[in-house]
C-alpha positions, -999 to +999 in steps of 0.1 A: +066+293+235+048+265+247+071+230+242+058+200+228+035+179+250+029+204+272-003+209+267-036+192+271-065+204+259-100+187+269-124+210+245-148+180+243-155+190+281-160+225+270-194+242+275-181+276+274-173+280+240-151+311+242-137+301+210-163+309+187-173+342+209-159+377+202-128+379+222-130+391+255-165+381+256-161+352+271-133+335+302-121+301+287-121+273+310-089+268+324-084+238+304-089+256+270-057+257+247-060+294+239-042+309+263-017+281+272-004+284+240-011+317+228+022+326+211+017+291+190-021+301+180-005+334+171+022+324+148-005+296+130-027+327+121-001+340+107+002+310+083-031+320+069-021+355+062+014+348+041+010+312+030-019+318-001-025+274-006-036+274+031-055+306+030-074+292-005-085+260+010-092+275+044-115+301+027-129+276+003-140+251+032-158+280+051-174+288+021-185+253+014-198+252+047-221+283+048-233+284+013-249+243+019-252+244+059-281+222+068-293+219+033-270+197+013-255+166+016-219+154+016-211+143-015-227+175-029-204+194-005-176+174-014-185+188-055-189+225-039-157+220-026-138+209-056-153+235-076-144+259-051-106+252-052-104+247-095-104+204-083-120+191-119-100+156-117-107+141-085-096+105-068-114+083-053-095+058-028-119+033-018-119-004-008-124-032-020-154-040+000-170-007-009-161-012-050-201-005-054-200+030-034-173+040-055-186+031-083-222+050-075-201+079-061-181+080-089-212+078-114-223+114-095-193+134-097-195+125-134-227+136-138-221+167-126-187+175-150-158+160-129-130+134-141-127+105-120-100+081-112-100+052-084-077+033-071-085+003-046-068-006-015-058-040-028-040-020-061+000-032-055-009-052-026+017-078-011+013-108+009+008-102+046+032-125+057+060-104+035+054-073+056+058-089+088+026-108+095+026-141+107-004-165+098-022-167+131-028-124+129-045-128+096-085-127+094-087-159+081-052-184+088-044-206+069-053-187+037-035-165+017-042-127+019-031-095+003-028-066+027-044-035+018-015-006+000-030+028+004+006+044+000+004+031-035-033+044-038-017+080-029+009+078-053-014+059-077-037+092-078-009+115-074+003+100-110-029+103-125-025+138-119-061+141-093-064+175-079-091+161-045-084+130-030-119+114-018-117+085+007-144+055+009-139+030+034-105+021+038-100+008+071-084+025+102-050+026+098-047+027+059-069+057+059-040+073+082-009+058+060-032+075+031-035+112+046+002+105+050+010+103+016-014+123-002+000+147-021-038+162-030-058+178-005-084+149+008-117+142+022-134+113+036-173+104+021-172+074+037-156+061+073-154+022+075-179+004+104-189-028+086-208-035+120-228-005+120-231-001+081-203+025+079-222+047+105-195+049+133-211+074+155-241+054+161-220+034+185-212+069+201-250+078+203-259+043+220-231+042+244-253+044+272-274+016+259-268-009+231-229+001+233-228+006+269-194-024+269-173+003+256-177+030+280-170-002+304-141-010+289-151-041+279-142-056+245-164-073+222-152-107+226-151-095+268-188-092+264-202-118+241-179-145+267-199-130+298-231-136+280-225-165+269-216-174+308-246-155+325-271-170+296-296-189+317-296-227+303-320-235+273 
């Protein structure tokens, strides 16, 4: 079997795609993970066959996906899905810089026969300093600020007993210390960018234009002091 760290895959630079053909069909780069680690692949199908949970969601999310493919939006996917897999109490762990999202998205699921609890990311939160901050890392020093406890926003839900955990805006990092201790199944209707109003793959789309700094390497701060240097003089 292939060992830990022994492989690694590129499929972003795929344009094969033997994946999603009928085997044999296709010859897989020779960067694709399928036959490096065959055995692996093998033994995770297998999961689907004897471990029912997995199976159910798996079949439920390709369900979701064909019955509203190009046609419905993600919130209403999100609903499709909870029905789908008997989810009529659902969380909502959102920010506290997104309390009006929540509250709209929480006012839909309602609508449409779902019990809602939230939870935001400043629920149980402790003074930065007390978890090993020092003042200067803070966003604003000299102040005092709460840092954000998405572990008790898992456990928070898990008490109330939510069946779909649904994610708005918590930033990176909590998001991952939340899919960490979910104990629900979760899904994410919004993804933090308060730059680009919480569309983070529009810096992806203008990376050869607007965004061009990061596929240079160069920081924000990097970039706004070289500007600042090469502005011609007022």
């Amino acid at each position: 079997m292939t060992e830990p760290h022994e492989l690694k895959p590129i499929c972003a630079l795929c344009s094969v795609h033997a994946c999603c053909a009928e085997p044999g069909t296709k010859t897989p780069p020779k960067f694709c993970p399928q036959p490096a680690a065959e055995e692996l692949l093998h033994e995770i199908a297998e999961r689907y066959r004897h471990d029912q949970a997995l199976r159910d969601l798996a079949v439920a999310s390709a369900r979701t996906e064909a019955s509203g493919y190009m046609r419905r939006t993600r919130i209403e996917d999100t609903m499709d899905f909870a029905r789908r897999i008997g989810a009529n109490r659902l969380g909502i762990a959102h920010c506290i810089g997104l309390m009006h999202e929540a509250r709209l998205a929480m006012e839909i699921l309602e609508a449409n026969g779902f019990e809602v609890c939230t939870v935001c990311c400043k629920a149980g939160s402790l003074e930065k300093e007390k978890v090993g901050l020092q003042d200067h890392e803070k966003v604003n020093p000299g102040t005092y600020e709460a840092i954000c406890n998405p572990v008790a926003q898992a456990e928070l839900l898990f008490r109330a007993g939510v069946q779909l955990n649904i994610l708005i805006g918590l930033c990176v990092g909590h998001d991952s210390l939340f899919f960490m201790h979910s104990r629900a199944p979760t899904t994410v209707l919004i993804a933090k960018d308060r730059v680009l109003g919480h569309n983070p793959v529009a810096a992806l789309y203008t990376s050869s234009s607007y965004y061009r700094r990061l596929t240079e390497g160069e920081s924000a701060d990097q970039y706004l002091q070289r500007r600042m240097i090469n502005r011609p003089p007022d």
